[in-house]
N, C-alpha and C positions, 0 to 999 in steps of 0.2 A: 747257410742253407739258402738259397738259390732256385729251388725243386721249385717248377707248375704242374697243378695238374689243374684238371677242367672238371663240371660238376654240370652232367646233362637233365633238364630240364624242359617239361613241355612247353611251345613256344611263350605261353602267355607268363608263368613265372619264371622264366627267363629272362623275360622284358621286365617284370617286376622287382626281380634281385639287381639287372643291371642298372633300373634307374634308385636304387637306394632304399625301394620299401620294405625290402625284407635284408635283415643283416647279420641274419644268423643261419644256415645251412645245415640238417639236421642229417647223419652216416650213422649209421652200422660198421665203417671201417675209420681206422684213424690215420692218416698218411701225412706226416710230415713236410710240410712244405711251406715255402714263403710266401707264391700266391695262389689266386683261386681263379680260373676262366669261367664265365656262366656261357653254358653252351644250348642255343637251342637244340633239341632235337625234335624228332615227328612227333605227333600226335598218334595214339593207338587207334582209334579208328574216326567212324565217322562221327558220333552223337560227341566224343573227346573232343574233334576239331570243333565244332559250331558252339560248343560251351565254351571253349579256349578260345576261342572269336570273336563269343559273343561278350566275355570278361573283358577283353581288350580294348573294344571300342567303349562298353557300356562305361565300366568303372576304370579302363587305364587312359580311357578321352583320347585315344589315339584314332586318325581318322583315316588312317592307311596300314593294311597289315603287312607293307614292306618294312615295317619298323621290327618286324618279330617274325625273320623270314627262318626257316625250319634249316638245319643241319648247318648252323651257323656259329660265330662266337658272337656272343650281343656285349659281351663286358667280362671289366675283372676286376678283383678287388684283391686286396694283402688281406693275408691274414693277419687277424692281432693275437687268438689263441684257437686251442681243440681244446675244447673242454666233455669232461665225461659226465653227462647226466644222472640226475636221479629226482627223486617226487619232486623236490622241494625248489630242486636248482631250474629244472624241465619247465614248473608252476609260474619261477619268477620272469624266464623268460620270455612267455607267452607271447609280447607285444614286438615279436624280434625274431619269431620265425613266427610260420603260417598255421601251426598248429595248437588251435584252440580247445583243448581236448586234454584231461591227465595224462599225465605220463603214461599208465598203467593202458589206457585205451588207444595211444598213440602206438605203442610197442604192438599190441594185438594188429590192431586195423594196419599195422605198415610189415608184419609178422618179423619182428623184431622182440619177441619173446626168447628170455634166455640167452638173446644178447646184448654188447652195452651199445649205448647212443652217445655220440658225440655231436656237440654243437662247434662247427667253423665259423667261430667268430670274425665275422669281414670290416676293416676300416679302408678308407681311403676307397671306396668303388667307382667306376669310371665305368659310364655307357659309350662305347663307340659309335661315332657318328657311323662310321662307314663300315656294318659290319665283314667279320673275315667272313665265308661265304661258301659251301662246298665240302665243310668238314665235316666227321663224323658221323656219316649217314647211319651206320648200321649201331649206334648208340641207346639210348635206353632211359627213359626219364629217369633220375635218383641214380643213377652212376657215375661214380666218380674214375676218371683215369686219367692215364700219362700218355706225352707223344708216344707212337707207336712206330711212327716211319717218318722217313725225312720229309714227308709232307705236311704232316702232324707237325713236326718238330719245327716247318718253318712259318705253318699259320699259328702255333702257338706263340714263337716269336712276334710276328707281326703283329699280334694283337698287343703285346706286355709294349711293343717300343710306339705302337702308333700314339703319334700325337694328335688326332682331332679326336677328342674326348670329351665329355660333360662326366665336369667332376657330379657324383651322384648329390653330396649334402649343397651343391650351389641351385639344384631342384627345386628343393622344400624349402 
């Protein structure tokens, strides 16, 4: 298995899964595959942009926000599994994706009621120096997808082969 796909994010936790603080990815769909792209996408609007801005510099100490530039790839990581939540499994993760919240409230507030949650367990993450640049505009924070056109198909490549990368766990 071989399969990428990419996992759109608004720009600020896109900068944060790519350098390694969040390592777990939280779907509604379970798709098979070996690795995971963290793709910025846009912000929804404006008060979305100046908080996602203002996270960035305040708590990610970043002093240029070309480091988390909008319809980009910032990183990828392998998967190590998909796992399918529930109260207990959901609870122990907490420190490993961003939702600090039961289960039962996360499903409401993400309206993921009566369906199941899968956690994308990510090792091995790698933020690129030089992000890919131009993708995905019309994407969607919390979606996940596959190339679509041979454009797609060759900055997805570019990002799994490029070599100037900060492995994420030589960070922390």
């Amino acid at each position: 298995m071989s399969k990428t796909i990419a996992y759109s994010l608004r720009p600020d936790l896109a900068f944060y899964v790519s350098m390694g603080a969040l390592t777990i990815l939280t779907h509604r769909e379970k798709i098979e595959a070996k690795n995971i792209l963290i793709h910025s996408c846009g912000y929804v609007g404006e008060e979305d942009k100046k908080e996602g801005e203002s996270n960035l510099i305040k708590d990610g100490g970043i002093k240029t926000l070309d480091l988390a530039p909008d319809n980009a790839i910032l990183g990828w990581g392998k998967i190590a599994e998909i796992k399918e939540y529930d109260n207990q499994t959901f609870a122990y993760d907490k420190e490993r994706h961003w939702a600090h919240m039961s289960f039962q409230s996360f499903k409401s507030e993400n309206a993921m009621m009566g369906v199941p949650v899968y956690g994308y367990v990510l090792i091995d993450v790698f933020y690129l120096q030089l992000p890919v640049i131009g993708i995905g505009g019309q994407r969607i924070h919390g979606e996940i997808w596959e190339a679509e056109t041979p454009f797609d198909a060759l900055c997805f490549n570019k990002a799994i082969k490029e070599t100037r990368v900060i492995a994420a766990k030589d960070l922390f």
